[in-house]
DSSP file (Angstrom, degrees, kcal/mol; ACC not computed):
  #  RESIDUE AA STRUCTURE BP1 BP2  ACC     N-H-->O    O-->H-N    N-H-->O    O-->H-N    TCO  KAPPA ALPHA  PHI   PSI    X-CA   Y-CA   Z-CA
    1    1 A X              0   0    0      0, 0.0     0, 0.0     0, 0.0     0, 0.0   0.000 360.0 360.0 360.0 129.6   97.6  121.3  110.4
    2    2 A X     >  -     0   0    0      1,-0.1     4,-0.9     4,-0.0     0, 0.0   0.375 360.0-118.0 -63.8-149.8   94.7  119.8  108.8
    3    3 A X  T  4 S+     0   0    0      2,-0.2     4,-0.4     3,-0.1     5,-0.2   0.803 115.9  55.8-115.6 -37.9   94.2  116.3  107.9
    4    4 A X  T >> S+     0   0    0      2,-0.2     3,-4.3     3,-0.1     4,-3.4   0.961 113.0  51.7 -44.0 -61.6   93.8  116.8  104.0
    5    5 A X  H 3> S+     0   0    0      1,-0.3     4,-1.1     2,-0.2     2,-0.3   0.877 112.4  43.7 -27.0 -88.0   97.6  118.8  104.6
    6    6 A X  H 3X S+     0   0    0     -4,-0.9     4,-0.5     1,-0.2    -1,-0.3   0.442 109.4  53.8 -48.6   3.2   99.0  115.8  106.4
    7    7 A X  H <> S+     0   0    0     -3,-4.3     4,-3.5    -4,-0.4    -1,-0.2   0.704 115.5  42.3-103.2 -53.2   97.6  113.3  103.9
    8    8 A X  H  X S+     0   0    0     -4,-3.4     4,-1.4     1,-0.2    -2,-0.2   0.746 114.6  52.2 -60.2  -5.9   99.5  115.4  100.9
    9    9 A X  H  X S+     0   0    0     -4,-1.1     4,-1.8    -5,-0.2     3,-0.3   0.994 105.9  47.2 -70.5 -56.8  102.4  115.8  102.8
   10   10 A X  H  X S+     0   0    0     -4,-0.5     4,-2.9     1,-0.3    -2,-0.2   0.819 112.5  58.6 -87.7 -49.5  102.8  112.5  103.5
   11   11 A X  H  X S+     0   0    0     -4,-3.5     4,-0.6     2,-0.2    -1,-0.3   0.839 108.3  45.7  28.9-124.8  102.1  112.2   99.7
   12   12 A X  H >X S+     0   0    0     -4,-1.4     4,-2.4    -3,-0.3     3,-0.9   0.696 103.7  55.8  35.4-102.8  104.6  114.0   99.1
   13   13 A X  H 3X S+     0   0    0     -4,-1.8     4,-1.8     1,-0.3    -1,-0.2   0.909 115.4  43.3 -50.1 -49.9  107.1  112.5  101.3
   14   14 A X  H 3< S+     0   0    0     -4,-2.9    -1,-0.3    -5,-0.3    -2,-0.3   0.927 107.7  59.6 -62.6 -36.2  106.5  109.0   99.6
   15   15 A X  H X< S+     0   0    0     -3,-0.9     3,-2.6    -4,-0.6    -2,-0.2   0.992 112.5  39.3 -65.5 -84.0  106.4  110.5   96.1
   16   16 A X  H 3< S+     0   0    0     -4,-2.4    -1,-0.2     1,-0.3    -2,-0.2   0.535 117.1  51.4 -78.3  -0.1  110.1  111.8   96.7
   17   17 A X  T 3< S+     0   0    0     -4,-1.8     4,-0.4    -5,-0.2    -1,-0.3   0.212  75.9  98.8-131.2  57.1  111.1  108.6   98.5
   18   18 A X    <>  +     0   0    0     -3,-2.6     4,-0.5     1,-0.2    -1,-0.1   0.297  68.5  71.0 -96.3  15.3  110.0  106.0   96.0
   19   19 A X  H >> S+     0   0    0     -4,-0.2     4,-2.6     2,-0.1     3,-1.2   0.824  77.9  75.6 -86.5 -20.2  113.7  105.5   94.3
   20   20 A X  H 3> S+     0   0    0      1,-0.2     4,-2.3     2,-0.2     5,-0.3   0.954  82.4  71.4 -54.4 -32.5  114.9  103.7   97.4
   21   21 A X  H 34 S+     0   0    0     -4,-0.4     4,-0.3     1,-0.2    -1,-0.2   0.892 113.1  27.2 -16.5 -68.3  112.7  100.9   95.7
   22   22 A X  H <X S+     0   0    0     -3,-1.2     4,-0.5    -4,-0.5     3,-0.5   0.830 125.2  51.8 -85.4 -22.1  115.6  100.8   93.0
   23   23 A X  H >X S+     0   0    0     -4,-2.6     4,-2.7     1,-0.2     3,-0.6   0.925 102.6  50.1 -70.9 -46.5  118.7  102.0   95.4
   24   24 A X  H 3< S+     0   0    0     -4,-2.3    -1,-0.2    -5,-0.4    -2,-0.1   0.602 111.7  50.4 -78.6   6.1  118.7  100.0   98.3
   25   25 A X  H 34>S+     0   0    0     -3,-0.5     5,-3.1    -5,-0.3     6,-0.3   0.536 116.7  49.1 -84.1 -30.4  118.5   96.6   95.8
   26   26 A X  H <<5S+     0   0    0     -3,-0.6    -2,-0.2    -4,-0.5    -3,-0.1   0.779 110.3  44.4 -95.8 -22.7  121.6   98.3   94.0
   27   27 A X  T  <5S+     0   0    0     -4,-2.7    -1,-0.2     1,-0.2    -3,-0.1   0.658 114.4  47.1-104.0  -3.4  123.7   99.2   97.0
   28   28 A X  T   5S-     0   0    0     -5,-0.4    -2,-0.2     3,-0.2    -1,-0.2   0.467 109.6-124.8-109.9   1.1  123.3   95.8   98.7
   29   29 A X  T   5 +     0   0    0     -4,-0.1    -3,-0.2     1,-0.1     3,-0.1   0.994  64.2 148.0  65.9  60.0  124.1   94.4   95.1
   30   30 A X      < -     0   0    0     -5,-3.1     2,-0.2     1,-0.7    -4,-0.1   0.230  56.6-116.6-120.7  13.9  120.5   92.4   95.8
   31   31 A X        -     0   0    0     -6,-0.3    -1,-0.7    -5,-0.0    -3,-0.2  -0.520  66.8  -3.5  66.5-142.1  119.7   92.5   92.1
   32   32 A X  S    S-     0   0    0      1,-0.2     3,-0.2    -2,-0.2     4,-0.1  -0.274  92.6 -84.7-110.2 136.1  116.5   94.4   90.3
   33   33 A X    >   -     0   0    0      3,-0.1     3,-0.8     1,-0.1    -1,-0.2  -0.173  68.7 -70.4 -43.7 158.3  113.9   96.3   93.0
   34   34 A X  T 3  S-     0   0    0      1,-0.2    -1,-0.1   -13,-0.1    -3,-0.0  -0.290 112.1  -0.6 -49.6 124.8  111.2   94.0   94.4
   35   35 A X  T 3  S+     0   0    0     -2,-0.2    -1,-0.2    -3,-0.2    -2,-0.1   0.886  96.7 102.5  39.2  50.0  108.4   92.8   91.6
   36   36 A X    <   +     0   0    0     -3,-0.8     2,-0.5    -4,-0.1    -3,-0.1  -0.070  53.3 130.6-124.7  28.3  109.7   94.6   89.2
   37   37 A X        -     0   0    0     -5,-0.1    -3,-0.0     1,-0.1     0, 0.0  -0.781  50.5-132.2 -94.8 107.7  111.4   91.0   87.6
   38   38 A X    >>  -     0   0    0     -2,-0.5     4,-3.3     1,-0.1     3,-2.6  -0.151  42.3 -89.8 -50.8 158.7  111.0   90.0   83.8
   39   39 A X  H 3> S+     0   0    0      1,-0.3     4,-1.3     2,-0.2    -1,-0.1   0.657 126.1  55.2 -66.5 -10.7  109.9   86.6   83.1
   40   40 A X  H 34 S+     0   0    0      2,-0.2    -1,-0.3     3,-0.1    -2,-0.1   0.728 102.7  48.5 -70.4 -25.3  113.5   85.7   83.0
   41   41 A X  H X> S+     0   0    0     -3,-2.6     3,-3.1     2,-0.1     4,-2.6   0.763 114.2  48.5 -98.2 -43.6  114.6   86.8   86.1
   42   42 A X  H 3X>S+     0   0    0     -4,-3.3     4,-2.1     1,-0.2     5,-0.5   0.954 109.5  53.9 -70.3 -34.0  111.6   85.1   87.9
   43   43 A X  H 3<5S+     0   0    0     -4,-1.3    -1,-0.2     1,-0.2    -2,-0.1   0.691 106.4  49.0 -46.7 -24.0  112.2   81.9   86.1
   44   44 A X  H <45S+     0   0    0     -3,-3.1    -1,-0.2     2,-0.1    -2,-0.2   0.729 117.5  43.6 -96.8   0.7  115.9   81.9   87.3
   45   45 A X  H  <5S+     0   0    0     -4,-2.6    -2,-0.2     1,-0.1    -3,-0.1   0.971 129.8  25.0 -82.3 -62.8  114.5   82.6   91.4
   46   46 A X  T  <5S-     0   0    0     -4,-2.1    -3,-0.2     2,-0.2    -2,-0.1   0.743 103.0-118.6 -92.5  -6.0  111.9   80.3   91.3
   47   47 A X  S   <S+     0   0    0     -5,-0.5     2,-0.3     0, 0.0    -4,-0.2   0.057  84.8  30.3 119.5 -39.8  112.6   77.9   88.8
   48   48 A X  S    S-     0   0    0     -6,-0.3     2,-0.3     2,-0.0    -2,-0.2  -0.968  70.3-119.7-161.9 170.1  109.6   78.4   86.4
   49   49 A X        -     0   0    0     -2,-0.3     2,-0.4    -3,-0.1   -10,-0.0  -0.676  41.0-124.7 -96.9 142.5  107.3   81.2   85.2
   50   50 A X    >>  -     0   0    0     -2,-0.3     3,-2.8     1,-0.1     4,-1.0  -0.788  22.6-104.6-101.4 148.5  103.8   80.4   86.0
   51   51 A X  H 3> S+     0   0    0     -2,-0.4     4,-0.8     1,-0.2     5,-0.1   0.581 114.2  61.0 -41.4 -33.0  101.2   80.2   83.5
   52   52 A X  H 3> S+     0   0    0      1,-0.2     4,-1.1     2,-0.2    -1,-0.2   0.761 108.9  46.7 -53.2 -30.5   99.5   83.8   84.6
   53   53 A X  H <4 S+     0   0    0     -3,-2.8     4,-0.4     2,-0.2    -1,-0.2   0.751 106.0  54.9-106.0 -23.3  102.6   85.5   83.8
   54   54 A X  H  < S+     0   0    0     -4,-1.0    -1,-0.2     1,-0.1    -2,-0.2   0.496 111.4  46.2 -81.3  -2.9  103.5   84.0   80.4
   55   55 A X  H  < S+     0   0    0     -4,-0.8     3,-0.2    -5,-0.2    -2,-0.2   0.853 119.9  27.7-112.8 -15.8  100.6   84.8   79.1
   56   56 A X  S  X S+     0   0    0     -4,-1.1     4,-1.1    -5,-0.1    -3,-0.1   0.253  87.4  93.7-102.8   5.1   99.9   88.2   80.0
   57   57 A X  T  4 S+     0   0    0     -4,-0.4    -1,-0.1     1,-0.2   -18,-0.1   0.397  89.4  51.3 -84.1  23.4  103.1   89.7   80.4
   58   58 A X  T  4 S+     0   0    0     -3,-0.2    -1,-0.2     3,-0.0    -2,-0.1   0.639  97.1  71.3-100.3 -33.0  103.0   90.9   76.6
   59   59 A X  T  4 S+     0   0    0     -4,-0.2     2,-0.4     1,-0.0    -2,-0.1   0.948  93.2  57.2 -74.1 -47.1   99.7   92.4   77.2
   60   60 A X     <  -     0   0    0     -4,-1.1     2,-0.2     2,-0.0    -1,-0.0  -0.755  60.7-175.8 -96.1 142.5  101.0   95.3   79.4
   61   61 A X        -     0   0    0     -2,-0.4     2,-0.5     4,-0.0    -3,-0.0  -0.799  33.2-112.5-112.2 147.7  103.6   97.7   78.1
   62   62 A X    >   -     0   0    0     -2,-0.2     3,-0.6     1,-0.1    -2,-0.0  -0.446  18.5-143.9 -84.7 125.2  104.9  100.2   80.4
   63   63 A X  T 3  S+     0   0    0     -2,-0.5     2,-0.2     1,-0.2    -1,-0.1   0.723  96.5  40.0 -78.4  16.3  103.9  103.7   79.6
   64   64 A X  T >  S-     0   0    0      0, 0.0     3,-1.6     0, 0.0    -1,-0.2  -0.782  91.7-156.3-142.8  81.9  106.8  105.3   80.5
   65   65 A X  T <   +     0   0    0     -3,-0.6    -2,-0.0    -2,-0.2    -4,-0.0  -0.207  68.5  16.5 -49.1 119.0  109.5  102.8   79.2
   66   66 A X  T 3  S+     0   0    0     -2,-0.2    -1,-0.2     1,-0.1     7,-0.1   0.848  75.9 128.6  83.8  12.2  112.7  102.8   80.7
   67   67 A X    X   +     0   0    0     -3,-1.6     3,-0.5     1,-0.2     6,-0.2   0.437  53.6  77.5 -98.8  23.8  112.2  104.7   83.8
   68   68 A X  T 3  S+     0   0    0      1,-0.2     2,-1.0     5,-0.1     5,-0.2   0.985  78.2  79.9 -84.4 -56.8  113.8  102.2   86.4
   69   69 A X  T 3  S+     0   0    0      4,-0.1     2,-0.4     2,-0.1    -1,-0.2   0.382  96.5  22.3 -67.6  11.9  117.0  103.3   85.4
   70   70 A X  S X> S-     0   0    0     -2,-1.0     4,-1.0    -3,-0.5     3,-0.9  -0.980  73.0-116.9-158.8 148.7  117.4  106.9   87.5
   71   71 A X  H 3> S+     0   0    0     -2,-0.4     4,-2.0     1,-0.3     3,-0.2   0.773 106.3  52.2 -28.0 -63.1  116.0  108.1   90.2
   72   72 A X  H 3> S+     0   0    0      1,-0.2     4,-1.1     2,-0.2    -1,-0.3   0.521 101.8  60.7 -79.8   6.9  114.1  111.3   88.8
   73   73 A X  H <> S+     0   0    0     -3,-0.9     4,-2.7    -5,-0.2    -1,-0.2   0.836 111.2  43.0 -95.4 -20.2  112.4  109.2   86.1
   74   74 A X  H  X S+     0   0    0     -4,-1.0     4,-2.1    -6,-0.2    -2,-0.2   0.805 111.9  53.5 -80.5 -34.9  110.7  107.0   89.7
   75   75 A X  H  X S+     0   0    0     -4,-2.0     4,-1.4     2,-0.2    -2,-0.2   0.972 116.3  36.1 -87.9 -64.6  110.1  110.4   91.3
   76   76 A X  H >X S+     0   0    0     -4,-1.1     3,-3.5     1,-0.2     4,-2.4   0.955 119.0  55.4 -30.3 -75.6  107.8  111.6   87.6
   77   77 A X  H 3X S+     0   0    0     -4,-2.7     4,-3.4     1,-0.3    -2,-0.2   0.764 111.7  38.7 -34.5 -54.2  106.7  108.1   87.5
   78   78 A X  H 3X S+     0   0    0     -4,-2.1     4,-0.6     1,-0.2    -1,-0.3   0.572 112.6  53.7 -89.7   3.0  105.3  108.3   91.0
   79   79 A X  H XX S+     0   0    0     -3,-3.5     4,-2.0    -4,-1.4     3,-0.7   0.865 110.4  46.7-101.3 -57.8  104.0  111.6   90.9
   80   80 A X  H >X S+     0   0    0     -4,-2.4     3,-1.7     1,-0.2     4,-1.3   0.913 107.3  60.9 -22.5 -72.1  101.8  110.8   87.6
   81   81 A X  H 3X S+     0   0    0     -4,-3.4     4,-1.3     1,-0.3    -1,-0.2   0.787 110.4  37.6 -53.5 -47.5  100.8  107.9   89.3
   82   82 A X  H << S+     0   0    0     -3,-0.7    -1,-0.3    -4,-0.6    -2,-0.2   0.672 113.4  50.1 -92.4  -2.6   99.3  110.1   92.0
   83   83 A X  H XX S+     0   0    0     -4,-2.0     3,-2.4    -3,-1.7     4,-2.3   0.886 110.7  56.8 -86.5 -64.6   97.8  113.1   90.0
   84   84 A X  H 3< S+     0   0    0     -4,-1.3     4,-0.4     1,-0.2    -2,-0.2   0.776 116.8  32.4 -19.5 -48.1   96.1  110.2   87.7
   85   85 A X  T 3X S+     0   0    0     -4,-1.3     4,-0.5    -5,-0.3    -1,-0.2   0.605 118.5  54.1 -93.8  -4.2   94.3  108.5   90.7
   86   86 A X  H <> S+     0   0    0     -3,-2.4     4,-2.1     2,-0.2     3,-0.2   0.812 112.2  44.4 -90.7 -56.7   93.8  111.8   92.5
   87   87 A X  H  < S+     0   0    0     -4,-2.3    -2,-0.2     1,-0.2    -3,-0.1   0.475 114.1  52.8 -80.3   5.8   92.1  113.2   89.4
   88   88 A X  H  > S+     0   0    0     -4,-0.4     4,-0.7    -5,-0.3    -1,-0.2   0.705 111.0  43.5 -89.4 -36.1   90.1  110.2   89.0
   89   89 A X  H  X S+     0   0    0     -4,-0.5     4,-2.4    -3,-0.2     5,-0.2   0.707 107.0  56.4 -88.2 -10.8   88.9  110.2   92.3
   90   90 A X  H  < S+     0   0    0     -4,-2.1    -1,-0.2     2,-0.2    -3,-0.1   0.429 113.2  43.8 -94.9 -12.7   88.1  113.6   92.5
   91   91 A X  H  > S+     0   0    0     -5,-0.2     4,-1.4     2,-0.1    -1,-0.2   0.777 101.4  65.8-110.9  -2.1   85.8  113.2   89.3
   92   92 A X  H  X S+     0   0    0     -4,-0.7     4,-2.4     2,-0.2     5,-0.4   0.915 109.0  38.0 -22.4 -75.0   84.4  110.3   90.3
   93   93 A X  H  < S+     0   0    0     -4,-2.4     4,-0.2     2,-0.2    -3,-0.2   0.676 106.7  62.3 -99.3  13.6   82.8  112.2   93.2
   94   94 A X  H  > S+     0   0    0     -5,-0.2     4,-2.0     2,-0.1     3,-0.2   0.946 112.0  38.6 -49.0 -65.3   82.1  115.2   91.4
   95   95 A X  H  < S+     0   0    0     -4,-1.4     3,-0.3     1,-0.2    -2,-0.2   0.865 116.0  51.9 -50.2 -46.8   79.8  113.0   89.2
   96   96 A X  T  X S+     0   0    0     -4,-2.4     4,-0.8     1,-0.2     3,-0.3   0.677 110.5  49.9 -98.5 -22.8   78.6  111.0   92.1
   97   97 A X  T  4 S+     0   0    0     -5,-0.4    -1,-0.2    -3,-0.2    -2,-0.2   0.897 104.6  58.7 -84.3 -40.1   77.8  114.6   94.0
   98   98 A X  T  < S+     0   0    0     -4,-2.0    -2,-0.2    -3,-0.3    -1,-0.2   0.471  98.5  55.5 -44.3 -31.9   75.9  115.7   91.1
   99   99 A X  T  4        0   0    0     -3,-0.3    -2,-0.2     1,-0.2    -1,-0.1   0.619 360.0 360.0 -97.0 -24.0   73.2  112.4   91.2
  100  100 A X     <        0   0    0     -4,-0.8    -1,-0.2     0, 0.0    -2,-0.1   0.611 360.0 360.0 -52.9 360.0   72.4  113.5   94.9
């Protein structure tokens, strides 16, 4: 198997197991996945929100709203997430192949 194969399997294999993020918080009753916490929730772990995070947590909105709550909406999520950066890097050095 080549290595390009074993890097998209492995892909792949991450792509379909990026819900445990939200299961394994839910089945050990451990609250909300790791850094995924509104400025409420961080306020009530550590005590206060720090300045970085009260002022820019309005600026990003999530573009796919609402997809913590199931499974297949983290499995979309994380497969967008890797044709975006895949098809970014892959015209990146197109362009860059092009100035050669």
């Amino acid at each position: 198997m080549k290595t390009i194969s074993k890097l998209w399997l492995l892909i792949i294999v991450m792509i379909i197991l990026s819900p445990l993020g939200l299961m394994i918080p839910r089945y050990f009753k451990a609250g909300t996945a790791w850094g995924e916490w509104s400025a409420g929730e961080i306020r009530a772990l550590v005590g206060y929100v720090p300045d970085g995070i009260k002022r820019f947590s309005s600026l990003w909105k999530a573009p796919m709203p609402g997809y913590s709550g199931n499974s297949f909406g983290y499995i979309i999520s994380a497969g967008a997430g890797v044709v975006i950066v895949a098809g970014t890097a892959l015209l990146i050095g197109k362009i860059l192949r092009k100035k050669d």
